[in-house]
C-alpha positions, 0 to 999 in steps of 0.5 A, spaced: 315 075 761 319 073 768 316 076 775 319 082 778 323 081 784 322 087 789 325 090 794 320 094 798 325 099 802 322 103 808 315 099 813 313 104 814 304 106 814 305 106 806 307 100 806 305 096 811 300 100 815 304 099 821 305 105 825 307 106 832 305 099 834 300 098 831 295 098 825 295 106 822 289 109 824 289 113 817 286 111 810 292 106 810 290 101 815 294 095 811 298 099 807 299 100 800 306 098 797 306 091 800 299 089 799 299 091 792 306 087 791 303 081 794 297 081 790 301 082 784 305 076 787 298 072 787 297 075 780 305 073 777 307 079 776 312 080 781 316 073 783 321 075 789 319 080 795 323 083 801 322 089 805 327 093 809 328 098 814 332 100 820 329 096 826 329 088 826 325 089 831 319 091 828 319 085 824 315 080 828 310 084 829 310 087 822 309 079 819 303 078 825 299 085 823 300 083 816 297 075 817 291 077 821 290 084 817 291 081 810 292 073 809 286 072 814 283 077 810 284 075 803 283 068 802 290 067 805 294 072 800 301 069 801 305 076 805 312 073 806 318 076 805 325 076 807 327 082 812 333 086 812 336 087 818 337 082 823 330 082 828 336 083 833 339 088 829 339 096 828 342 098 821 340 105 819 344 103 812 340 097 811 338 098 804 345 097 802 345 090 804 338 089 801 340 092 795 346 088 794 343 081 795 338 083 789 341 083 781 341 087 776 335 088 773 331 087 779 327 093 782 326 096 789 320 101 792 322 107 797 317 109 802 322 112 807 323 120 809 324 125 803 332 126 805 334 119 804 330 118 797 336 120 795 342 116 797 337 110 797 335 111 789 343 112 787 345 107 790 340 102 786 341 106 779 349 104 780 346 096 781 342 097 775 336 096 779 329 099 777 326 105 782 319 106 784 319 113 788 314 116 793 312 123 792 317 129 792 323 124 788 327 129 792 328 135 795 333 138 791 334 140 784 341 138 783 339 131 785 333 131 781 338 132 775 344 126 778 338 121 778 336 123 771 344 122 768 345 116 772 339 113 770 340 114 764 347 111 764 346 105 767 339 103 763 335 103 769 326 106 769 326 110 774 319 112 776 315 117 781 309 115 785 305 121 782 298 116 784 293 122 783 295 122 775 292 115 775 285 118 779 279 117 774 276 125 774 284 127 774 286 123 769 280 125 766 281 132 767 288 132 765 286 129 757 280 135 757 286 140 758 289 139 751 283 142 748 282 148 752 287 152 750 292 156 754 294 155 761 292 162 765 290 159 772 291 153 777 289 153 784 290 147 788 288 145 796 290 138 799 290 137 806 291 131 812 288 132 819 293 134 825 292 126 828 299 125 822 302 129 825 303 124 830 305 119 825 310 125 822 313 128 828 321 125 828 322 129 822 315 134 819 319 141 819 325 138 821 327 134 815 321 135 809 314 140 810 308 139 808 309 142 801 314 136 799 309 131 802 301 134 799 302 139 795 308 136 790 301 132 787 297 137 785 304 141 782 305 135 778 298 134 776 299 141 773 305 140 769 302 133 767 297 138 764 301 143 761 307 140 757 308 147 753 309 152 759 314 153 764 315 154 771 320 161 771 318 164 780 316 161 786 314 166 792 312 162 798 308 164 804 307 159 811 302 159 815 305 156 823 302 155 829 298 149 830 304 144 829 308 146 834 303 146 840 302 139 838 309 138 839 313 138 833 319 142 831 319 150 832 321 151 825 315 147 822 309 150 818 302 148 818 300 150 812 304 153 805 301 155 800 306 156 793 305 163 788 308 160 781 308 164 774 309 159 769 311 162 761 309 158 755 316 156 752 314 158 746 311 164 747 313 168 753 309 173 753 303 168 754 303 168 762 299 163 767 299 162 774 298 157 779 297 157 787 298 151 790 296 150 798 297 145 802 296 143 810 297 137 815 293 141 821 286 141 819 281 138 823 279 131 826 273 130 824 272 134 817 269 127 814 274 126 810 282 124 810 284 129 805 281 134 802 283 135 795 280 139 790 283 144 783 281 149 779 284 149 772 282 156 767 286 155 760 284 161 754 278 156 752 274 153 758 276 151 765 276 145 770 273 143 777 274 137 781 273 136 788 276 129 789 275 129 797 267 128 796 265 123 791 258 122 792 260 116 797 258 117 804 257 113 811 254 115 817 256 111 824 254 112 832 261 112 834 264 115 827 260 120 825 259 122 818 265 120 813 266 121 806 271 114 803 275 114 797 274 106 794 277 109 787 284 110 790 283 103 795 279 098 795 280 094 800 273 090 800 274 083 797 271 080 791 264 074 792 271 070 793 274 073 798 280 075 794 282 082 794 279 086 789 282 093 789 285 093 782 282 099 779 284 103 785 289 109 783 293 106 789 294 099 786 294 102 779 301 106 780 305 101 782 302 095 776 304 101 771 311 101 774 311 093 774 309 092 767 314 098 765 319 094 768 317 088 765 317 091 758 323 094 758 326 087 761 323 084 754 326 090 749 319 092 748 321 098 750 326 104 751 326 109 757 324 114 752 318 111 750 316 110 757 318 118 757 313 120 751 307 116 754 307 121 759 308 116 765 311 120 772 318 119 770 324 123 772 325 126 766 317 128 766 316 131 774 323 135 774 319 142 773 316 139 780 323 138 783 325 145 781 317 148 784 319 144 790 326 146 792 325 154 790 318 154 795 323 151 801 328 157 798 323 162 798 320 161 805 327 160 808 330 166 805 324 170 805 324 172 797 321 170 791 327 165 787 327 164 781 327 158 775 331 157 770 332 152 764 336 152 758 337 146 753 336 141 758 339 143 765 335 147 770 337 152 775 334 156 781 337 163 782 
């Protein structure tokens, strides 16, 4: 088994807590992409890192934040990486040449605004280079689609970072759903307070919304939980206000909130409905970073998790009250001073892509293997792209779109 060499595509806060200048003031505040790679490091499974983004600039205080918040943290965890651009250069297609400097086989992360997963990732596939994609994939179900073929063409694993799958409670939701019978009713709920919108202001509403970036999870988790339906209309309604007195564009929305019917594939007159809110405007102090909770109801029984309260909580002077969330990182070290965050859902995610990867590379695997072990695979979220892109249709053109699948291919009308 020969380590993974990765290249981590995008500095941002998912992948190194760096925002602004300094460190993230939310529940990332070392990141997760490169501290999970570095330990993966420490640990031998991945051999080479590098990082890329599109200001050099940013790099000497990145290397800085990452010695004193994570080597001077954990037992001195090695945090090197090579660094594409230049420290002295701008190059906004700087993947390419991050891209090129890896061999095939190799696999890259993307961290980066949703209009750029695209480019990035078949630039990749073409090199045959492994991807792991944060959540929406992309934006259109075309490209969706592209990525598929051309994956599949080159031998490569491409696999979305859907990390609530690997949540315990989810996880264990989506297993008990097999036996409750016949989806009928999924409601969903995600948010983040308006301070990320500080974070998100050069692109939220212009770029991507709200609903690509939260309610892409719970989709997700909900077509995970039901193989044998079917998503087939999309009516969307967005909520505004909040986001443009805080600065951003006119056209952003605060909170969306999806109608989808979904059809059981064999059985069309069976019917399921699900609603999928999401919210980057709620309050500063709510407690919790994100609210997350879902109500599935199927023939047989339902489900109810809330995942934002977990019966963990800490009370400060200056803080208040806050719930955390240790079950998707950990960051506290272990009796040796090491990190010990492998068991968070977080980190999970990307040693599943890793050792995918790894066995794929060692023939132990094929890609429809992967398919069939129901990981976040492009072939398994592709009725999320199709629920994403008509919910951005829908709101634009003020009506309800359609999705249509035959023998593989899918449309929106």
């Amino acid at each position: 088994m020969a380590p993974l060499n990765v290249l981590m595509v995008g500095t941002g806060e998912y992948t190194t807590g760096f925002v602004g200048g300094g460190m993230s003031g939310s529940d990332k505040k070392v990141g997760v992409v490169g501290l999970t790679m570095f330990d993966l490091r420490r640990r031998g499974k991945v051999g080479k890192l590098s990082m890329v983004g599109t200001s050099g600039s940013k790099f000497p205080a990145i290397r800085q934040h990452l010695q004193k918040n994570i080597s001077e943290v954990y037992n001195g965890l090695d945090t090197s990486f090579t660094s594409f651009p230049a420290d002295d250069q701008r190059d906004p297609e700087a993947y390419k040449a991050a891209i090129d400097a890896l061999s095939p086989g190799d696999a890259i992360t993307i961290f980066t605004p949703d209009t750029t997963h695209f480019p990035i990732a078949l630039y990749a596939i073409e090199r045959k280079i492994h991807v792991l994609i944060t959540k929406p994939a992309v934006q259109l179900l075309e490209h969706h689609q592209t990525l598929l073929d051309e994956s599949r063409k080159h031998g490569v694993f491409v696999f979305i970072e859907h990390h609530k799958r690997f949540d315990p409670a989810y996880a264990d939701a989506r297993h008990r759903a097999r036996n409750l019978g016949d989806f009928n009713y999924f409601y969903s709920y995600m948010s983040q307070p308006k301070s990320q919108l500080e974070t998100f202001k050069a692109w939220a509403g212009v770029e991507s919304d709200i609903s690509y970036y939260l309610n892409s999870h719970h989709i997700d988790v909900n077509e995970s939980m039901v193989p044998d339906f079917r998503p087939v209309k999309v009516t969307a309604s967005g909520a505004k206000g909040i986001a443009t007195s805080l600065g951003c564009a006119p056209q952003t929305e605060d909170t969306i909130t999806l109608l989808v019917n979904w059809e059981k594939k064999n059985d069309p007159s069976k019917l399921a409905t699900g609603v999928y809110t999401a919210s980057w405007t709620a309050p500063q102090k709510a407690g919790v970073h994100s609210n997350q909770y879902f109500h599935y109801m199927a023939s047989k029984g339902e489900i109810r998790t809330n995942q934002a309260k977990r019966g963990y909580d800490v009370a400060e002077d200056e803080g208040g009250l806050m719930w955390y969330n240790p079950f998707y990182m950990k960051y506290a070290p272990d009796e040796e001073g090491n990190f010990a965050g492998q068991g968070g859902y977080g980190y999970i995610s990307f040693e599943k892509f890793v050792d995918a990867v790894i066995a794929l590379q060692d023939g132990k695997l094929t890609l429809d293997d992967l398919d069939k072990r129901g990981l976040p695979t492009l072939k398994n979220t592709i009725a999320t792209g199709a629920i994403l892109e008509a919910g951005r249709r829908s709101l634009d053109e003020k009506r309800s779109v359609e999705i249509v699948e035959q023998n593989g291919a899918w449309l929106l009308h």
